[in-house]
C-alpha positions in Angstrom: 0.0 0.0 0.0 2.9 2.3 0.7 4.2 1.5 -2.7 1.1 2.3 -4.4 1.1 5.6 -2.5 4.3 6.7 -2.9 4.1 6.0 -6.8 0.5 8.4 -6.9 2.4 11.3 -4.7 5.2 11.3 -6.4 3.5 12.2 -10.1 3.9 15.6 -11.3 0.1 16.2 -11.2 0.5 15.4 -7.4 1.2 18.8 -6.2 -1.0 20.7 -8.3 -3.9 18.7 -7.4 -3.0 19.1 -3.5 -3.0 22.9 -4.3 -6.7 23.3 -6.2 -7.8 21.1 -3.6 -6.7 23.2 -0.4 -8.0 26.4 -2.0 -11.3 24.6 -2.5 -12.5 25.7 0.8 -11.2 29.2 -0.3 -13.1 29.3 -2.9 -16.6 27.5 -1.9 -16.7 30.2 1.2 -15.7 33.2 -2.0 -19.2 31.6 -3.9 -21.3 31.3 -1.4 -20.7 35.0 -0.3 -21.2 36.3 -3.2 -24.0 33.9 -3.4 -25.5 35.3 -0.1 -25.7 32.3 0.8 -23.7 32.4 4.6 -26.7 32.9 6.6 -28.1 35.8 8.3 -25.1 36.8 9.5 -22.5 36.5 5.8 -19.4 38.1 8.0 -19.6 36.1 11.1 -20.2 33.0 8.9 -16.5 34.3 6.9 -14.5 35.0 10.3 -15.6 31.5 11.6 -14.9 29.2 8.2 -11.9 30.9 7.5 -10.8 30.1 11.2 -11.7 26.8 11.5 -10.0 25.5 7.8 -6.8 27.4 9.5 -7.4 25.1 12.8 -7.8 22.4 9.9 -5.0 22.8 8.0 -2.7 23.0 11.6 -3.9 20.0 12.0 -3.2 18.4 9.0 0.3 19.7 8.8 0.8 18.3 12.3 0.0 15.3 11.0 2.3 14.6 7.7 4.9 13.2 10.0 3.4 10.5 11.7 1.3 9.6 9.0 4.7 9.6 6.5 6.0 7.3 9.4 3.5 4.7 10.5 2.4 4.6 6.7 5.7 4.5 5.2 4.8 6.8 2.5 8.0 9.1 2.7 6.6 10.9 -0.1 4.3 12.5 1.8 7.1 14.8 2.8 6.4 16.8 -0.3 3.5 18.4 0.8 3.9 19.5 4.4 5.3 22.8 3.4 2.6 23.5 0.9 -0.1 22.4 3.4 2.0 24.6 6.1 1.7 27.8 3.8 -2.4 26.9 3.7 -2.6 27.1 7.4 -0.9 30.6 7.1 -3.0 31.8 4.0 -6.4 30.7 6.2 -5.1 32.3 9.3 -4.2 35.4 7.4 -7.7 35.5 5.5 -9.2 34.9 9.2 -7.3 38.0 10.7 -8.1 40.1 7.5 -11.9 39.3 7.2 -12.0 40.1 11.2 -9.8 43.3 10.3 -12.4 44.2 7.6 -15.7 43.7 8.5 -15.9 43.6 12.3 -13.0 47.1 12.4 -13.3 48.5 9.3 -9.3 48.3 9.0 -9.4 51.2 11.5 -5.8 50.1 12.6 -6.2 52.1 15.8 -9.6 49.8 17.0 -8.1 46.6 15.6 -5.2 47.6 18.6 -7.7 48.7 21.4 -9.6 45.3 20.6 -6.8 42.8 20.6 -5.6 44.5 23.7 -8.9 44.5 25.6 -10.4 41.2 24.5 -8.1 38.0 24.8 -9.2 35.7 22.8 -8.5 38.1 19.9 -5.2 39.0 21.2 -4.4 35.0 21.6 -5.3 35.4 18.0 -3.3 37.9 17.0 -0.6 36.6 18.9 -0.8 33.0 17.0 -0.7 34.9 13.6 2.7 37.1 14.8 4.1 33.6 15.2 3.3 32.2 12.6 4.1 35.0 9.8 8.1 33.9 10.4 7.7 30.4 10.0 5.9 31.1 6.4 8.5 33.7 5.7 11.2 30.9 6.0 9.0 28.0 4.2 11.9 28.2 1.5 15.0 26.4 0.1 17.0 29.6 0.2 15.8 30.7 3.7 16.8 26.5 5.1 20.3 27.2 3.8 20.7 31.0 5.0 19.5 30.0 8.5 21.0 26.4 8.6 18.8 23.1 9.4 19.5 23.6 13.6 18.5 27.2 13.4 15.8 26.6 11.2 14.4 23.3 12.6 14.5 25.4 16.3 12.4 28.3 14.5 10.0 26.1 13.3 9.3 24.4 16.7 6.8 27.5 16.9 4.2 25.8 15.8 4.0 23.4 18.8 3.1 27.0 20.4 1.0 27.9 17.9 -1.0 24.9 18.3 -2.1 25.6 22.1 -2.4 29.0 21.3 -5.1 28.2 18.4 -6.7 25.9 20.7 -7.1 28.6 23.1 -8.0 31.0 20.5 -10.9 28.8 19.7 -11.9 27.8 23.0 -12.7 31.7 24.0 -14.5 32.1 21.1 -16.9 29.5 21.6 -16.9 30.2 25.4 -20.2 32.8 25.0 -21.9 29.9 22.9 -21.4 27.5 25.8 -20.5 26.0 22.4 -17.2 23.2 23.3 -17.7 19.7 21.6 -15.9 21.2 18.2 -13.2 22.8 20.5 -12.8 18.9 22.0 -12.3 17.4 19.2 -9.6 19.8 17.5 -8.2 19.9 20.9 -7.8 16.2 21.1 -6.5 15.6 17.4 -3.6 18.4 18.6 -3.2 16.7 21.6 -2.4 12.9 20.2 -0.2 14.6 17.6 1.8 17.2 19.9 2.2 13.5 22.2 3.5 11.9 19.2 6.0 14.7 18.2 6.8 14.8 22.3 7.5 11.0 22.3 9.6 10.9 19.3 11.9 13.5 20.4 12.1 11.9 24.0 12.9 8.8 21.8 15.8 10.5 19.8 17.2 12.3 23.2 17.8 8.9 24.4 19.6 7.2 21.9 22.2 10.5 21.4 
């Protein structure tokens, strides 16, 4: 089965395909707003999608190692970055559709909002962190920084991960609304334990 899988990755159509299909959800939400079709309240409906396909895609990338592992599909290696970037390009479409219709891009009461309301300054916070990672997602940036360096910077995302998780817990918190914020909580929390186990693995062999 590996075999099999490997082979279809590692096809030249591979990529693009992986690509239409992550800006899918991009698109779908695009349509159905300009559909009016995102309920009675269209910009809420945009914060939240574009929020939880960011939570999505975190969770996916989180989970191109193990799966390459336990699978023995290396091949999947050749998407993580890609699917890395989506994560970013959701988040960012998250912050600016917040930005836009709940502030107005008043830059002065986007900054009095994330500093008086935390779950929008967890947020925030979880975007700042991730904006370097996806600023070094390149070949040239690997090899200006070296592997150690770069591998450290990239440990981020562990952070990133609670922060989301936090991020979305607060926002459901006035909705008494948690069985979504469970499940991404406990998807993060089996892969962050597998990432934590291997490196506790690797520490004791060196």
């Amino acid at each position: 089965m590996g075999d099999v899988m490997n082979k279809l990755l590692l096809k030249p159509s591979a990529k693009p395909t992986v690509f239409t299909l992550c800006l899918l959800p991009f698109f779908w939400l695009l349509y159905r707003a300009l559909a009016d079709q995102l309920g009675a309240n269209p910009q809420e409906a945009l914060i939240r999608s574009t929020g939880d396909w960011a939570l999505r895609f975190l969770c996916i990338g989180l989970a191109v190692t193990p799966l390459r592992l336990l699978s023995k599909t290396p091949s999947l290696a050749r998407f993580r970055r890609m699917l890395g970037l989506f994560m970013y390009f959701y988040a960012l479409v998250h912050f600016l559709s917040y930005s836009w219709f709940d502030m107005g891009f008043d830059v002065g009461d986007i900054v009095s909002d994330i500093i008086k309301r935390p779950f929008i300054w967890v947020g925030a916070l979880s975007l700042l962190l991730l904006s370097p990672l996806a600023a070094t997602s390149f070949n040239a940036a690997i090899k200006r920084l070296g592997a150690k360096r770069w591998q450290q910077l990239h440990r981020l995302v562990y952070g990133v991960a609670g922060l989301a998780v936090l991020h979305f817990f607060w926002m459901r918190a006035g909705k008494n609304d948690f069985a979504e914020v469970a499940v991404y909580a406990g998807i993060l929390a089996v892969l962050l334990g597998w990432r934590l186990r291997q490196y506790l693995r690797s520490r004791a062999k060196s």
